[in-house]
C-alpha positions in Angstrom: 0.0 0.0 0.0 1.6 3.4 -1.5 -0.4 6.5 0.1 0.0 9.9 -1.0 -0.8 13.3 1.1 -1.8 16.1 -0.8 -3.5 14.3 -3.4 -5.9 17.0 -4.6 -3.1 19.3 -4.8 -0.9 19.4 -8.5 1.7 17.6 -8.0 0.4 14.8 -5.2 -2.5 14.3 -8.7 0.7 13.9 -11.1 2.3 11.5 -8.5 -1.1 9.4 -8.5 -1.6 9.3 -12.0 2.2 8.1 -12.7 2.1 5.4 -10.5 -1.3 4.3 -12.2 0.7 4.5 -15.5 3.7 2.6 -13.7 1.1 -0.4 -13.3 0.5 0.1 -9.4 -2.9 -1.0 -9.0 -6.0 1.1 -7.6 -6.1 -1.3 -4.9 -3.0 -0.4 -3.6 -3.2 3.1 -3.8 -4.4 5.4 -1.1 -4.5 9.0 -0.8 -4.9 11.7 2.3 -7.4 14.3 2.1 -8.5 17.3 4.4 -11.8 17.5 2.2 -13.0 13.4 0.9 -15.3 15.1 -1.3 -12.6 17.0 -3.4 -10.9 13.6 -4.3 -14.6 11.9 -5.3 -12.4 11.4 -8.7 -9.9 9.2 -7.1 -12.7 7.1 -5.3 -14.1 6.7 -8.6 -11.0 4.9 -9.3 -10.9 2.3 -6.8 -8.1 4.6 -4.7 -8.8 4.7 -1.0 -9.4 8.0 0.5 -9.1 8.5 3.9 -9.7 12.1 5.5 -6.6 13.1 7.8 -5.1 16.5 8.4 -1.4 17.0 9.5 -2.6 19.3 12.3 -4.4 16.0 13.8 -2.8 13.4 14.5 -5.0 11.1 15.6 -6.8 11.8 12.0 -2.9 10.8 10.7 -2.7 7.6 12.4 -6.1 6.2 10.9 -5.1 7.3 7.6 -1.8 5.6 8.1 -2.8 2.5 8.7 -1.8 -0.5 6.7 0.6 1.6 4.7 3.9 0.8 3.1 5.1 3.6 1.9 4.1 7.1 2.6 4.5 10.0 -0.1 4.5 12.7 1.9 4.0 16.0 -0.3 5.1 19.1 1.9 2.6 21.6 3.4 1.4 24.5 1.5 1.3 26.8 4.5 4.5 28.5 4.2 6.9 29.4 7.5 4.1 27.3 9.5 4.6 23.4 8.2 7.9 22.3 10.7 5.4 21.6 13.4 2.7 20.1 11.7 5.5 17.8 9.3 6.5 16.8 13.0 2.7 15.4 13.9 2.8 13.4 10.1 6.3 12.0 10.9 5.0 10.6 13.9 2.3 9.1 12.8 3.5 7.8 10.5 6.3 5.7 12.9 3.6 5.0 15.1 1.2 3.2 13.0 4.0 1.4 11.3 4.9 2.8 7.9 8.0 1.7 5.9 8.9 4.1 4.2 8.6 8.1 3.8 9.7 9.6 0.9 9.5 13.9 1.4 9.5 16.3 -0.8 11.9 19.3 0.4 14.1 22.0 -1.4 17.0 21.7 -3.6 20.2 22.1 -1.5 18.3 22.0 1.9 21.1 21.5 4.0 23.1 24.7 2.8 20.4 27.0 1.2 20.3 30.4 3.1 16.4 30.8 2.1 13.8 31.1 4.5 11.7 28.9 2.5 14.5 26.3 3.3 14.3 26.5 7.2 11.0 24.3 7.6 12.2 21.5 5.0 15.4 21.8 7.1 13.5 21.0 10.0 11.4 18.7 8.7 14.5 16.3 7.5 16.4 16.6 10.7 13.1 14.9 12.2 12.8 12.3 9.8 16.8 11.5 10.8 15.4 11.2 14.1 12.9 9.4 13.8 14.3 6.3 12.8 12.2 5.8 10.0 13.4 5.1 6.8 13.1 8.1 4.2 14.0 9.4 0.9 14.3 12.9 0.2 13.5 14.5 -2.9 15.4 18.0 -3.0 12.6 19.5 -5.3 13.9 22.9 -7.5 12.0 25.8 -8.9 9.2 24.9 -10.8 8.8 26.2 -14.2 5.0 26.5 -13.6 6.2 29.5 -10.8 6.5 31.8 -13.6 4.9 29.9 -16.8 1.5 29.7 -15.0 1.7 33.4 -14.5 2.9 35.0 -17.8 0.0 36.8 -18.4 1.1 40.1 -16.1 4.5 39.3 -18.1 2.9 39.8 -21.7 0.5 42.6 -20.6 3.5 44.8 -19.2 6.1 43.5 -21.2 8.3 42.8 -18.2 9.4 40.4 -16.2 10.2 41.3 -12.6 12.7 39.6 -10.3 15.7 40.2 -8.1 18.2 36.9 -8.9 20.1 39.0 -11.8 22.1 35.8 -12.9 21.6 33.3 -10.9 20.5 30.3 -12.5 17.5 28.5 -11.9 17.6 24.6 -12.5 13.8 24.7 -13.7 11.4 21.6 -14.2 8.3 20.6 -14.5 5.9 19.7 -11.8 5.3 16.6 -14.2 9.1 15.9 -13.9 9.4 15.9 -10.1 6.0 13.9 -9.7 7.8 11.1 -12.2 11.2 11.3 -10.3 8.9 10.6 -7.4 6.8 7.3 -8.7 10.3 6.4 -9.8 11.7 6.0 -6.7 8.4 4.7 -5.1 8.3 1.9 -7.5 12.1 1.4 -7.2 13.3 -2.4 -6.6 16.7 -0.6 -4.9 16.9 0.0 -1.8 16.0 4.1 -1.6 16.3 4.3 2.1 18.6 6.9 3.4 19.3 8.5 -0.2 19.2 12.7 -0.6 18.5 13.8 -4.4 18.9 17.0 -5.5 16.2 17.6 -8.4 16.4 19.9 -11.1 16.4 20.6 -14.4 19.3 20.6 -17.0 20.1 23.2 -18.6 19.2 25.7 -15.6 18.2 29.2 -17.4 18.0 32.6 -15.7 15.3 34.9 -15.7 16.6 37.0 -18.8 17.0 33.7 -20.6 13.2 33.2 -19.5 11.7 36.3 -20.6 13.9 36.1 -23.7 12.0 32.5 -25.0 9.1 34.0 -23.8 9.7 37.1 -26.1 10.3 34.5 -29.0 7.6 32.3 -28.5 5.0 35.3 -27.5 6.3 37.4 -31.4 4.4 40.2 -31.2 4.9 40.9 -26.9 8.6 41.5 -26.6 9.2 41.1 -22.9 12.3 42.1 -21.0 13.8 41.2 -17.8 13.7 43.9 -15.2 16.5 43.2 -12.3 15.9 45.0 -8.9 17.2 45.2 -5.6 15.1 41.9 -3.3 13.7 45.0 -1.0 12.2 47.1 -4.2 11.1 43.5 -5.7 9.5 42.7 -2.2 7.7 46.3 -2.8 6.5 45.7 -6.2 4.8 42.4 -5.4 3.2 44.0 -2.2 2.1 46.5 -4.5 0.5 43.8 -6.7 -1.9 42.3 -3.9 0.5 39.8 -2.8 0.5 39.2 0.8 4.0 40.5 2.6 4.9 37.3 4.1 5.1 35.8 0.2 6.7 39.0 -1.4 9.1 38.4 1.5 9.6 34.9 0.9 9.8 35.4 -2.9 12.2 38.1 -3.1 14.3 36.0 -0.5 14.4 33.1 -3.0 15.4 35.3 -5.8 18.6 36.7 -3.7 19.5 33.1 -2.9 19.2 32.4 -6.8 22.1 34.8 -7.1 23.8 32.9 -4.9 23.5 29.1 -6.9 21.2 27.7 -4.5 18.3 27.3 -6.3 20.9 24.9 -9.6 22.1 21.7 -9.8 24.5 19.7 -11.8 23.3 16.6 -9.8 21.9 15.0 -12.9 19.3 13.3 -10.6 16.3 14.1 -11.6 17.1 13.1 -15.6 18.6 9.6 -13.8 15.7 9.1 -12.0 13.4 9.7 -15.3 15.2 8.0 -17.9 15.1 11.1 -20.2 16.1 14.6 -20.5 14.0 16.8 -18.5 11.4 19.1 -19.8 12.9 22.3 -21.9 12.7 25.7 -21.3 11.3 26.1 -25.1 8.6 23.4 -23.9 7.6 25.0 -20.6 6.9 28.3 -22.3 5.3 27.1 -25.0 3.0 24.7 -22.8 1.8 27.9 -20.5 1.1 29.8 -23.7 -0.9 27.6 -25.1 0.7 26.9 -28.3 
């Protein structure tokens, strides 16, 4: 039994549907959700779904039960998930799973950024534990920016504060696959740390560049600025400060290399070249 948290969320779906691919049957599939109803797709499937929440742990344990492996897709709730990835991890131990394969950052152990600090957390308690884990260092998704072009084409501009840094992009699809991969592995994946990204890594300028190319007739530029004026201007756009904060503190540790790889894990893991820069963009256009 393979059960995977955050199963109504886009890449805990991507991770469900590849392991249906991979041949894993409905039967021994289960997934967590907070709401049952929004996974009423799955069900239709034949895939268990059991109603947990990581703030409850008793919720956890009954959810946990009779699993192998857990694939345990990391919180959405930003600066708050260390605590409540605590509650999963020990529920998880105490009603016997395997197996825990995470999905953190790339470079965890070294990055500077405070998005960094709870998957930091979160993997020294799974040392702890004494449970067998994977970790899947997880980089920038290309979906971060190619969901999101259309402020990009309207304006002409792409904002950001990484100047060159280089950003080791994939696809959610990717990471989901590198995860089944490893979930289906007949090695033994306890204990191992990969750093996922994509190869080549591009920088922003290089972004709005094949955007430009792809879009013809909307040139759009890359506009470099200092992390406080970039934390500012996405205040200014109705972000909430805590994510402008958190963004622009991910684009100063992009200057820095933390957020690319030359691991070439992720393509091991897949078997192929990752997904291209040319393909993202052209995917979130449309074309």
């Amino acid at each position: 039994m393979i059960l995977v948290t955050g199963a109504t969320g886009k890449l805990g779906h991507w991770v469900v549907q590849g392991l249906l691919q991979k041949g894993v049957g409905a039967g021994d599939l289960a997934v967590l959700a907070r709401d049952p109803d929004k996974a009423s797709d799955l069900a239709a499937r034949g895939i268990s779904v059991r109603p947990g929440d990581y703030s409850d742990p008793a919720s956890l344990e009954a959810a946990f039960a009779g699993v192998k492996q857990l694939m345990f897709v990391s919180s959405n709730e930003l600066g708050a998930r260390a605590p409540k990835h605590k509650k999963v991890i020990a529920a998880a131990k105490k009603s016997g799973v395997k197996h825990v394969v995470y999905t953190s950052i790339l470079n965890a152990d070294t990055s500077p950024m405070e998005l960094a600090s709870d998957h930091k957390e979160t993997e020294a308690a799974l040392r702890q534990s004494g449970l067998s884990f994977t970790l899947l260092r997880n980089g920038w998704y290309f979906e971060n920016y190619t969901e999101n072009m259309s402020s990009a084409l309207e304006y002409g501009a792409l904002l950001g504060a990484a100047k060159d840094g280089r950003y080791a992009f994939a696809t959610r699809q990717d990471y989901a696959e590198a995860a089944v991969a490893v979930l289906t592995s007949s090695k033994d994946e306890s204990g191992k740390v990969y750093e996922l990204g994509g190869k080549p890594s591009a920088t922003l300028s290089e972004l709005a560049a094949e955007i430009s190319r792809q879009a013809e007739k909307t040139p759009v530029a890359y506009v470099d600025l200092e992390p406080t004026e970039f934390e500012e201007r996405l205040k200014s756009f109705g972000l909430p400060p805590f994510l402008a904060h958190l963004l622009a503190d991910a684009d100063a540790a992009a200057q820095k290399g933390f957020l690319d790889t030359s691991s070439g894990d992720l393509e091991r893991l897949l078997g192929r070249p990752t997904t291209t820069l040319s393909k993202a963009v052209e995917a979130g256009l449309g074309l």
